[in-house]
N, C-alpha and C positions, 0 to 999 in steps of 0.2 A: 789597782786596776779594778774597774769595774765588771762585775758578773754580770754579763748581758743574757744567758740562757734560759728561755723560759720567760722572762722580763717580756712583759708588754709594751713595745715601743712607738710613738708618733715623730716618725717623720716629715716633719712642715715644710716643703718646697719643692718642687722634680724639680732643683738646679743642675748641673753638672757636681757640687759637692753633696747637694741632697742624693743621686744617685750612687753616688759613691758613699758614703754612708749605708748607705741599705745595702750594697754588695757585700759592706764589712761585716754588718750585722747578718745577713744570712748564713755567712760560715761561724757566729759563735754562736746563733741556734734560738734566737731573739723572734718572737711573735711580730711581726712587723707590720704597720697600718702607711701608709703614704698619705698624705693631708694636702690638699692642693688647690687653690682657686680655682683652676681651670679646667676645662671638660678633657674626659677622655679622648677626644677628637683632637682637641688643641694639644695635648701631649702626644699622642700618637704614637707607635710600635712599643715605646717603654712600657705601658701597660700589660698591653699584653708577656712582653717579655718578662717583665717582672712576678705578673701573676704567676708565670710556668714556676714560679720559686715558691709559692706557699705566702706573696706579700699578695696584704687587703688595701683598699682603694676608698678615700673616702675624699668624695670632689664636690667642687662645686661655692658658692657664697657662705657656709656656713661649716667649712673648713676647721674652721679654728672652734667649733662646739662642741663640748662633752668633751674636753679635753681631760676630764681626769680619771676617764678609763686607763690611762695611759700610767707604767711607772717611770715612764721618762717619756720627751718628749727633745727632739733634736732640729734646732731651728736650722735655717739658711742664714746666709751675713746681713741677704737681702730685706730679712724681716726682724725687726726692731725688740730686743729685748723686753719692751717699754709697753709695747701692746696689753689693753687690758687683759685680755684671756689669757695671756702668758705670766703677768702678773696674779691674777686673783689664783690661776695654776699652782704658780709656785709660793705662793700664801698658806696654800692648801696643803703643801707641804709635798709635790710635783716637784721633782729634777728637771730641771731645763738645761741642758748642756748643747755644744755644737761641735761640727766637724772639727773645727782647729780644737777645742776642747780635748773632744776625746782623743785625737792627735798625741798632743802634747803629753795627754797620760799615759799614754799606751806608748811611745816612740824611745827605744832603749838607746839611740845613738847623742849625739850633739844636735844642737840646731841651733842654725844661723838664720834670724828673721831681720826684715827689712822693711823699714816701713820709713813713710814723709809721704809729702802731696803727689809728687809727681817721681820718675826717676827709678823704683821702685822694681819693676821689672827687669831693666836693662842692668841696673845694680845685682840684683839678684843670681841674675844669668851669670854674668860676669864675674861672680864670684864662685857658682857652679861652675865656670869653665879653667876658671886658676886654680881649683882644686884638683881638678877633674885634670890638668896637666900634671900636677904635682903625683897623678896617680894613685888621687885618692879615691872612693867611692863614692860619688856624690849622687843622693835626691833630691831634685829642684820640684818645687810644688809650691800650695797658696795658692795666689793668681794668676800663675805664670808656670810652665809646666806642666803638670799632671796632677789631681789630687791622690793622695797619698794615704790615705786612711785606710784601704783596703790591700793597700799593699805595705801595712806598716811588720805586721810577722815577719819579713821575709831582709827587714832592714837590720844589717849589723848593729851591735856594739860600736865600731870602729870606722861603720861608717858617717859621713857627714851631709845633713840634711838641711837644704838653704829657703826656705821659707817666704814670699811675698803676700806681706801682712797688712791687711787694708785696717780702719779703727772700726769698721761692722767686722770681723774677726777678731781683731784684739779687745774691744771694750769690756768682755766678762771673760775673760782665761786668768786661768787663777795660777800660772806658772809662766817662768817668762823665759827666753829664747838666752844658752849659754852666750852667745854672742849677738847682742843687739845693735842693730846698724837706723841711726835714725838722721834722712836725708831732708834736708829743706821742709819747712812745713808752713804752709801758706792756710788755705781755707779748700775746701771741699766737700761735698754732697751735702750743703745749708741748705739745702730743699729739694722735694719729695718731685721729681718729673719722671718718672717711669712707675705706668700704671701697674706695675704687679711688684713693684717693690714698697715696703712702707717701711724703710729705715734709713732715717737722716736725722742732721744732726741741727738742734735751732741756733748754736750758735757757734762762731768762730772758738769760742772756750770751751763749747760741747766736747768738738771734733778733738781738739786736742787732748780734753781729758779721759776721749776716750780709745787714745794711744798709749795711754802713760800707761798700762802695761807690760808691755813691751819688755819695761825697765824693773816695773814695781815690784818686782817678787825674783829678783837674782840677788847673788850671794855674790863674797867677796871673793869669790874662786870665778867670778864671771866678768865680760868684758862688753863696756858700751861704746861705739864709734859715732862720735856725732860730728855735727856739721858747724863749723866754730865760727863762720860767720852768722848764723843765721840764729837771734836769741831764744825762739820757740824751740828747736831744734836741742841749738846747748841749754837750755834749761831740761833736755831729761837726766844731764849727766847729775842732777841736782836730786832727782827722785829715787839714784838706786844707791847699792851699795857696793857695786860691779866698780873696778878697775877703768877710766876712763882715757881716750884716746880720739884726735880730732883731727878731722882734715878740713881746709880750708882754701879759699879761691886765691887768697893774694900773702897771707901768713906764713912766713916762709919759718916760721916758730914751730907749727902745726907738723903733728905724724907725717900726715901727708899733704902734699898742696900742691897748689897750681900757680907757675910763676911764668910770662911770658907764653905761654901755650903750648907750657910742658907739664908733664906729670912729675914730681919727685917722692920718696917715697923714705920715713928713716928706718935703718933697719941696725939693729943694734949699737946705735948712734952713728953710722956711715948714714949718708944720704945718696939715697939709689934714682938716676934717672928712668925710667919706666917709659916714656914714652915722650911723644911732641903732635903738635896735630896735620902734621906731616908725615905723619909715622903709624896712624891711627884708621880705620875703616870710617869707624864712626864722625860724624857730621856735628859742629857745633861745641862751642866750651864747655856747654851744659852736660856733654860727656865727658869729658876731659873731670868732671865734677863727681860724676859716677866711678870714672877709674880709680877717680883719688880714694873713696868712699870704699871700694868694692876691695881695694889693695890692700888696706887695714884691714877690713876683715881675714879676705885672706892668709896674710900675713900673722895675726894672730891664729891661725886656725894650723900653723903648720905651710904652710906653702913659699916655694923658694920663689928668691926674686924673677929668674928665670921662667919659672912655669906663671909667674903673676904675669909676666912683662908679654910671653906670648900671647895669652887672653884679650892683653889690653891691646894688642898691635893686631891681631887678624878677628877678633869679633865682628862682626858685618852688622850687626843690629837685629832688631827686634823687627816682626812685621807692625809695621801703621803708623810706625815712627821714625820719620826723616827715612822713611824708603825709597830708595832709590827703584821706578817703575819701569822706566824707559825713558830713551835719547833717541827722539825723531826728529829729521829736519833740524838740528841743530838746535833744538829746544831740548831741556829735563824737564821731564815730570816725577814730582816729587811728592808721595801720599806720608800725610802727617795724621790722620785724621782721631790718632790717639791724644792727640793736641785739645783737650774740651775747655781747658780754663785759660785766660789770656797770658798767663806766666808763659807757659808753652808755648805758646804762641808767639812771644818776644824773641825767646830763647831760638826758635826756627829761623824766625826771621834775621834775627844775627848769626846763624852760620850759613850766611850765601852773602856771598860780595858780589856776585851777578843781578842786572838787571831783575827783578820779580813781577808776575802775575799771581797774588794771593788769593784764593778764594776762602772765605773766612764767611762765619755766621750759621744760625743755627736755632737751637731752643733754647730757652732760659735757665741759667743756673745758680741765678744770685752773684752774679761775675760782676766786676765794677772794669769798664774797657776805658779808662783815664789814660794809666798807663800806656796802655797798647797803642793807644789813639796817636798819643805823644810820639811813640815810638813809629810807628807807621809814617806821620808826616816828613822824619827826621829819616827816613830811611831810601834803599834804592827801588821802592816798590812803585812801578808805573801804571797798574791798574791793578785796582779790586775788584773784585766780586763777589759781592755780599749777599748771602742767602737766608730764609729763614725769616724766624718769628724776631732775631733782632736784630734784624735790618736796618730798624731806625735807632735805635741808643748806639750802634756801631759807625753809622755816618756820625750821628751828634757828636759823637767822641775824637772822629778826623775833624769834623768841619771845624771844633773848639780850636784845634789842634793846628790846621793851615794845613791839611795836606789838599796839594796842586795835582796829582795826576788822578787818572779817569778814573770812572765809579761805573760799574755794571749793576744793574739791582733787579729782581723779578721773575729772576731764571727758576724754574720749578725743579726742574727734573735734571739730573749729572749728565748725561747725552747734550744739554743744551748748554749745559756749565762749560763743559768740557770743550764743546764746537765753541764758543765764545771765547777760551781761555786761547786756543790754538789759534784764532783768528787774532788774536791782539798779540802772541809771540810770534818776535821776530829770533832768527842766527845767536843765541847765547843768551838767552833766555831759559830764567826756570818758571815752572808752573807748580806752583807748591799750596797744597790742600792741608791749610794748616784751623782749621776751625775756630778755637777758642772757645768752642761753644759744646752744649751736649747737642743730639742726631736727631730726637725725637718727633720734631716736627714733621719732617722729610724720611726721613730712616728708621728703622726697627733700632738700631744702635751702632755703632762707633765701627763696628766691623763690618757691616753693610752697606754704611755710606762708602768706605774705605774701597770695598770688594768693588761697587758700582764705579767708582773713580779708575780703579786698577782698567776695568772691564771696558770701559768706554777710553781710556788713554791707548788699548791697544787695538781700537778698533781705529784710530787715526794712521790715512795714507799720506 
């Protein structure tokens, strides 16, 4: 464990984990400096609040200079190990560590991390909540939850800590999670669209290797769950030397699987029914994918099939994903808007056998909409509404495709989305805000488009 007392530290980000960081480091007694692009304005009451603690403020474009006043320096996920300053830093012979980092050193209990392209949260939870029945202790943190670094003292031995681990957290930890849960992995964050973040990855092989963490540094007393259809995925059981265990969609071979649109589950070689999607809150196979995912872990971590099985059957979901908003005039409205890349976006659209009103499109994310396009023509969806910077590679991609029903285009603002989307459902119709895209163009991000949809579906009489 690191002596942080007295240590001169540069915290690079006011994220929600850059704040949390500095809370931890003020009770071990850390000289603290906050590094930050943006003006005191644009951050707002945290400064001040934070000053009342004895932290100094250094803001502005030239943020990241004279960094090596510092004897550490504690980045954000959002900022790229990769950066020169951070490099010639730690050349110089500068500690650069991060939240998950110092985490992982400092945290005396187990941890269960999770990570793939998508899935990841609702995995996560779900697995905090099958422990959390089995009556164990559980901290859910990462991306989902709370950050954890500031409340890591106060965490058992005994307790259990379940971790949503993006590859900007896992790419430099130098210890890996007792029980590694790694869910589908497709492509994500190939380029840089959000002005205050500068860390992405340039390639599809980037991204991936900058998850093999994960796995990279557990022992054979340790356990990896992967995803046995998918070769990115089973190719980490290939990187560690962890205990390996698979759940798959149609492999009735596999730990766990998914056959006819049930969950099964083996459990000391008996095969346990878990669930059906009749039986389930959550919307969509792609969950039914999660349960299988989340059940192993569990399961390995101690948890009875009973306290699995009620997690998997009363979870309601996460908010922004396949949320259920409101049933007006015999319409759903349905906010997805966690949906950024086209995968998700399939995946929505096959859990509704109802007529659909899609409203999809958005910013650029290096997305390739082939697939979706396919899938959209082939599906029960009677009008779209496509927004956004790409508007036109998202027609190209139906028009290739033959899809026959209506096209809405040009709508600026979610008030007009929204009046369009109600005007075109009729009696059993859903209206589902499934993106595939990132917000930026129109939205601050993915929670705001989200909030604005929520906002304007309940302003409909």
């Amino acid at each position: 464990m690191y002596q942080y007392k007295g240590k001169s530290i540069g915290v690079l980000g006011l994220s929600l984990e850059g704040r949390d960081t500095v809370r931890y480091l003020i009770t071990k007694g850390a000289i603290i400096t906050c590094c930050d692009q943006r003006s005191k304005e644009e951050l707002g009451e945290i400064v001040d609040d934070l000053r009342s603690y004895g932290v100094r403020f250094f803001l502005g474009k030239r943020y990241l200079s004279d960094l090596k006043r510092f004897d550490v320096v504690v980045r954000t996920p959002g900022m790229s190990p990769r950066l020169p300053e951070l490099v010639d830093y730690a050349r110089a012979g500068g500690v650069v560590t991060s939240l998950t980092k110092m985490f992982f050193d400092e945290c005396r209990a187990p941890i269960i991390g999770v990570s793939g392209t998508k899935g990841k949260g609702t995995t996560s939870t779900l697995i905090a909540e099958m422990l959390g029945n089995d009556g164990k202790t559980v901290h859910l943190g990462g991306n989902v939850g709370t950050p954890l670094l500031s409340h890591v003292d106060t965490i058992q031995p005994d307790d259990w800590v379940v971790l949503e681990l993006s590859s900007f957290q896992l790419e430099d930890l130098t210890k890996s999670p007792h029980i590694a849960v790694v869910l589908r992995t497709t492509q994500e964050h190939l380029a840089n669209f959000d002005k205050l973040a500068t860390n992405f990855h340039l390639t599809k092989e980037a991204y991936v290797e900058a998850k093999k963490p994960i796995v990279r540094f557990q022992t054979e007393k340790d356990i990896v769950v992967v995803h046995k259809d998918d070769p990115t995925a089973r190719s980490f059981a290939q990187e560690t030397k962890a205990r390996s265990f698979c759940f798959s969609m149609s492999d009735a071979s596999a730990d766990a699987f998914v056959v006819d649109h049930t969950v099964y589950l083996r459990v000391e070689g008996d095969i346990q029914k878990l669930c059906d999607r009749q039986t389930v809150k959550l919307r969509g196979d792609h969950n039914l994918e999660n349960i299988a995912a989340a059940s192993l872990a569990a399961r390995d971590a101690g948890a009875s099939v009973d306290a699995i099985r009620k997690a998997a059957t009363m979870f309601p979901g996460l908010p922004h994903r396949l949320e259920l908003v409101r049933i007006v005039n015999g319409v759903t409205y349905i906010n997805d808007t966690f949906s950024t890349v086209p995968e998700t976006t399939i995946a929505a659209i096959r859990s509704f056998d109802e007529p659909l009103i899609l409203i999809l499109g958005g910013s650029e994310k290096g997305s390739d909409f082939t697939e979706m396009g396919n899938v959209i023509a082939q599906s029960q969806i009677k009008t779209l509404i496509v927004i956004g910077n790409m508007t036109q590679r998202i027609l190209e991609s139906v028009d290739r495709a033959r899809y026959e029903g209506k096209r809405i285009v040009g709508l600026r603002t979610m008030r007009d989305i929204i009046v369009a989307a109600s005007n075109e459902a009729t009696f059993g119709d859903v209206v589902l805000l499934s993106p595939a895209c990132a917000s930026f163009d129109m939205f601050p991000n993915y929670k705001e488009r989200g909030k604005q949809f929520k906002e304007e579906v309940h302003r409909i009489r």
